[in-house]
N, C-alpha and C positions, 0 to 999 in steps of 0.2 A: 926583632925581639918578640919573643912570646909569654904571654903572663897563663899562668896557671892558677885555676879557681877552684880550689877545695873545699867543698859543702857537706858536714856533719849532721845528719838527722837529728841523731842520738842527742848532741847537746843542745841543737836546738829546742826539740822536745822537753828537753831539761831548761828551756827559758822560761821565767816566769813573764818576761815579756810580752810573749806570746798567748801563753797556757797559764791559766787560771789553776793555782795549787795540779802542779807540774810532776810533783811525785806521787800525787795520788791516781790509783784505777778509778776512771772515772769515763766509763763508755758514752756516755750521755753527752762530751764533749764534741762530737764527733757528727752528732745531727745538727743539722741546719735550722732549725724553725724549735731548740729547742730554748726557751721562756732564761734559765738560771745562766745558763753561760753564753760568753760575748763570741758575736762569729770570730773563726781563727784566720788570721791572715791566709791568705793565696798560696804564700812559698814558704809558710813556715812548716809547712810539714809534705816532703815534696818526694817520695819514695821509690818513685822510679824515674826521677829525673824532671827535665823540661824541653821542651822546643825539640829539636830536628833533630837529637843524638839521644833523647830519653829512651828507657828499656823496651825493645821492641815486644818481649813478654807483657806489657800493662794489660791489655788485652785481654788475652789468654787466664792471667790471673786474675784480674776482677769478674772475668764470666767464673771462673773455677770458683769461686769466692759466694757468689750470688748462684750457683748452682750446689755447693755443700750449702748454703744457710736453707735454700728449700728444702733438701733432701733430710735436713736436723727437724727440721718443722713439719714436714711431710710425716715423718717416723712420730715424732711425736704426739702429732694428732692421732696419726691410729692407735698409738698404744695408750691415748687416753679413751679413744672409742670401745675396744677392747675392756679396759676397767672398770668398765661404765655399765658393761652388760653383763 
């Protein structure tokens, strides 16, 4: 016999369980060492998976992820330099 384990981001995120006022945008959630909100469980918010069958993309997307955030910040620095002069 085989048991089937279907895992919902979506409502989890929608746990207040978990998440501290669950329907608000609240980025600030999401760092580690920040002071107003409690750390978030391990697998409450698990996006591409876990163990030995998770998305072999994870990879690829958090480098692509932390390379757009430079490239935002990168731009924006010059076009504050730029202003500036």
């Amino acid at each position: 016999m085989q048991t089937n384990i279907v895992f919902c981001s979506g409502i989890t995120c929608s746990d207040s369980t978990y998440f501290d006022e669950p329907e608000q945008y609240i980025p600030e959630r999401w760092l580690r060492d920040h002071d107003k909100y409690t750390p978030i469980h391990s697998f409450a918010y698990i996006p591409f998976g876990h163990g030995p069958r998770k998305c072999i993309g994870q990879t690829f997307a958090e480098t692509e992820i932390r390379v757009c955030t430079a490239k935002v910040k990168r731009s924006a620095h010059q076009n504050q330099n730029i202003m500036q002069k």
